[in-house]
N, C-alpha and C positions, 0 to 999 in steps of 0.2 A: 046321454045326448049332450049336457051343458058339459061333460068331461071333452067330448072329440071337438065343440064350438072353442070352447077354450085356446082349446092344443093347438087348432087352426090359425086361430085368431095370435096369439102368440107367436109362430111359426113367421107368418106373416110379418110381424112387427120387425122379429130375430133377422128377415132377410132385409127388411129395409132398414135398418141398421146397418147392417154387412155394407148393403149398396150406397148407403149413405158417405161408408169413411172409406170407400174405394175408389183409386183418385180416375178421375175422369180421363176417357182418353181424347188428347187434342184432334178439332178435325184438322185435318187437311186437305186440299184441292188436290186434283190431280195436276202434275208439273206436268209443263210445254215446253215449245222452241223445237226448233231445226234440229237434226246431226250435228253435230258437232259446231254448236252455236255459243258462245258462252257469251255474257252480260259482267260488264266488267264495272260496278259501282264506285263513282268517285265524282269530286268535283272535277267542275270545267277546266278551271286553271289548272290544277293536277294530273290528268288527263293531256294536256298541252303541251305540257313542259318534256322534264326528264324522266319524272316518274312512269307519265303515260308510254313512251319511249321503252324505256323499259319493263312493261308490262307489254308493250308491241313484241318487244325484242324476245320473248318467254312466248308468249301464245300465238304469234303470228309468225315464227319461224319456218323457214322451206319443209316438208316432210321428206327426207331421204326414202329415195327408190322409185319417184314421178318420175315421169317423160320431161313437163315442166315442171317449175317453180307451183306449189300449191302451197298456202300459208296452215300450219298446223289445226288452228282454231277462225272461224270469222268470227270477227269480235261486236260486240255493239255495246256504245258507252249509255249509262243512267246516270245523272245526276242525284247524289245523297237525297234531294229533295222531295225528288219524284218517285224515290224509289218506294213503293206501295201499290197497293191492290195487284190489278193481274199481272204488272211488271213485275213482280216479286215470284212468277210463277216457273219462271224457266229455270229447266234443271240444273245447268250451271253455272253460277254465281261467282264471281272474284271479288269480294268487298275489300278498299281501301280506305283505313280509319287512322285519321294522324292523331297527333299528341295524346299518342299511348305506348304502351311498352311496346319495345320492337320483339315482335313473333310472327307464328301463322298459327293457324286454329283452323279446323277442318270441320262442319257442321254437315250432319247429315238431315235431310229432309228439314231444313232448319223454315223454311214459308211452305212448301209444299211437298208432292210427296208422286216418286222419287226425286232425290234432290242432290245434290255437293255444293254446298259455298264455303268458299274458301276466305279465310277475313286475313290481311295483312296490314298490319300496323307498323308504327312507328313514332318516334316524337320529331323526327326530323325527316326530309325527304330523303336523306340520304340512308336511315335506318331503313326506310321504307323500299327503295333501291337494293341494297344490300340483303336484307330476307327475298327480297324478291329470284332475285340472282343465287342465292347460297341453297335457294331450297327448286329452281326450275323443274329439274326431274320428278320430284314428289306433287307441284300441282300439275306438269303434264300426264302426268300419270295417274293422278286421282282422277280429272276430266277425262282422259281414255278410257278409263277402266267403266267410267259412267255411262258412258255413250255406246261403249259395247257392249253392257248389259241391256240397254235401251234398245238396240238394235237387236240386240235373239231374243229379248221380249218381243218387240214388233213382229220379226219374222214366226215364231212360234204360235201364233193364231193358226196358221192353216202347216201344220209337220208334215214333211213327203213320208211318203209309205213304202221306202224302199228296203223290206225286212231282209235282202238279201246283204247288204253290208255286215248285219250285226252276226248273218249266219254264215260268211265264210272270213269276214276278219275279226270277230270276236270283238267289236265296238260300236258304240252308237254315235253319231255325230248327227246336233238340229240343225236344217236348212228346213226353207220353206217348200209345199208340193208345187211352187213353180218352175223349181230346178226339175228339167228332165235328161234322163239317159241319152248320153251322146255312145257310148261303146262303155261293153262288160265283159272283164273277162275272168280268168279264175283267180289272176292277183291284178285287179288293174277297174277302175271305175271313173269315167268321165262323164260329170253333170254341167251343164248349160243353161242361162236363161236370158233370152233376150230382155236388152234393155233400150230406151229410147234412140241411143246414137249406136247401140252396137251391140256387145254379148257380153255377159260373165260367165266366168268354167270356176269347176272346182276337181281335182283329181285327187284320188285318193289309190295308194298301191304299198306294198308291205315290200322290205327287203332281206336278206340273210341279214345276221346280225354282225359277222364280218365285215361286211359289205360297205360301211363306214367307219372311218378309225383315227380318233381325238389327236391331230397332230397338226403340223404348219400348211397341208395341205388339206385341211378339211372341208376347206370351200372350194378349191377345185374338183376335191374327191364327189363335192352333191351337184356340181355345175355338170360335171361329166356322166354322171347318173341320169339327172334332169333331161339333159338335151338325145342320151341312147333312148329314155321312156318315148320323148318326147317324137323320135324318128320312127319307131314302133309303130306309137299309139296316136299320136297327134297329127294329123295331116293338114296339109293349109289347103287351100280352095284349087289352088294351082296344081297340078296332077307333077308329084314328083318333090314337092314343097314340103315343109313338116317343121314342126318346135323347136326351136333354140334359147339359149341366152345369147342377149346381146354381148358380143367380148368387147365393144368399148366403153362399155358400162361398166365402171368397177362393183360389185354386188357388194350387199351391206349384210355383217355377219350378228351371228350377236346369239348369246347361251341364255333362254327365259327357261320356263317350267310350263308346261302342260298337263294336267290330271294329275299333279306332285310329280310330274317323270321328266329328267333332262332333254332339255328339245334344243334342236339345231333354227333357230331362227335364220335365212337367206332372202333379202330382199334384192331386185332388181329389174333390167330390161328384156323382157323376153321379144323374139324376130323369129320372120321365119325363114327360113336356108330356102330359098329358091322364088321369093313373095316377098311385097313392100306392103308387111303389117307389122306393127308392132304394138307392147304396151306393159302395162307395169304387170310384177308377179310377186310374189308372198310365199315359201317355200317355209314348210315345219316339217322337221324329223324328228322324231319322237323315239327315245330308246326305249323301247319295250323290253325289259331287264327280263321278268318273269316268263317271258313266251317266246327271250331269244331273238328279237328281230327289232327293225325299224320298221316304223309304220310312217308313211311320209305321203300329208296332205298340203295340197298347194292350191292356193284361188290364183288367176290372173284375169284382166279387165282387157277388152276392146272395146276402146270408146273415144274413137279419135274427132276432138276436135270440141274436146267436154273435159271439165275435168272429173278424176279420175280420185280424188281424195273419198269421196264415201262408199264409191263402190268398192276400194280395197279394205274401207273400214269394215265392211257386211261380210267381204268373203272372210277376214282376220276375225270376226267374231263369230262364223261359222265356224272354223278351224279350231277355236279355243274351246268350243264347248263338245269336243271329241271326249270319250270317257271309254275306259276299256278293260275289259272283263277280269 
């Protein structure tokens, strides 16, 4: 009996030892803020001048493929001073710190949790200017990439239940179950969901793998796809009406990655041939190597008279969390 008191007793001691020199994990708060909100830490003067100027010029730029002018990020300044307790809580951060070595440094979850602050320094304003400007693509792109996992976190509380995508196109894509069936067919899927000033869609349709082909005409080749699906399957309210691109809209092209697989990124103005609506669209063609085809999902917004920058953030981060068999 004093043998098994012992062992216990011991046991005991061995594990709080263990836990003793186990390094504690820091808490964190759960990180706030708006979509696409970011808090840009600096002083007043700094802020005022050229440097602020050029932090406007990086995060508050037009977003190509709007109706209107929408500024990339809204911005809102803290003062070094203030910057503590719940202000410190919002997910993305841009800290500016002079008379230091000119860099950038990328901290994750650095006050809360999720998080991106981004710190740029410098010993002069013009060092500070100069990273700012040398490295623009890497912080718009660190803050996108935050904001869109914040966003299919959000939407992923309530997942629709629509098993028939994963069972006739062999993929899963998360939207929330507010998105309902507008038209199904054996290659072809339009969801919708009303929003305060008007609707979001998402369509999703597979094509031969011919059927696009990497050359000077590549974005006419998916313009001209887009707008035949669009005559098909998309009808406007006007009997006779139906999906277009805008042709005075030059559309914006661009080669990213989806689920590791070449995707055709097309942004621009979609209309409709016979009806005065319009509004922005987000076109992904995805080369599916392994199964022979393109699988091409696209969101567009009606939401006239609003702007239109975080509704196309939601359907672009719908779109990107496609994954396929």
């Amino acid at each position: 009996m004093r043998y098994i008191i012992f062992s216990v007793v011991s046991l005991i001691i061995l594990m709080s030892c263990v836990d003793s020199n186990k390094p504690k994990e820091k808490f964190l708060p759960d990180a706030s803020g708006a979509i696409n909100n970011v808090s840009v830490v600096t002083e007043n003067e700094i802020w005022d001048g050229r440097v602020g100027e050029a932090i406007r010029n990086v995060l508050a730029q037009p977003i190509y493929g709007l109706p209107q002018d929408e500024p990339t990020f809204t911005i809102s300044q803290i003062p070094t001073a203030v910057f503590s307790g719940f202000v410190t809580k919002n997910r993305t951060v841009l800290k500016i710190e002079t008379n230091k070595e000119a860099g950038i440094e990328i901290l994750k979850d650095a006050y809360a949790k999720p998080q991106k602050v981004i710190v740029v320094s410098g010993k002069t304003k013009e060092e500070i200017i100069n990273v700012l400007n040398e490295n623009e693509s890497k912080i718009i792109e660190t803050f996108r990439n935050e904001e869109l996992t914040e966003r299919l976190r959000q939407m992923a509380k309530s997942p629709h239940k629509f098993s028939a995508i994963k069972e006739k196109f062999g993929l899963t894509i998360q939207f929330p179950s507010i998105y309902e069936i507008v038209k199904e067919t054996d290659n072809f899927f339009w969801f919708s969901k009303d929003i305060t000033t008007g609707s979001l869609h998402l369509m999703l349709y597979e094509l031969p793998y011919d059927a696009i082909k990497r050359n000077d005409s590549t974005v006419a080749q998916i313009i001209k796809i887009r707008d035949s699906i669009g005559e098909i399957n998309v009808p406007g309210r006007i009997e006779g009406s139906y999906l277009i691109t805008e042709k005075a809209y030059t559309p914006f092209h661009n080669n990213v990655i989806i689920d590791n697989k070449p995707t055709l990124e097309t942004k621009g103005i979609w209309d409709l041939q016979g009806a005065f609506m319009a509004g922005p669209f987000i076109n992904y063609a995805i080369e599916d190597k392994i199964n022979k085809r393109w699988v091409v999902v696209e969101g567009f917004a009606f939401a006239p008279s609003v702007e239109k920058r975080n509704y196309m953030l939601e359907v672009e981060a719908i779109i990107k969390s496609v994954k396929i068999d």
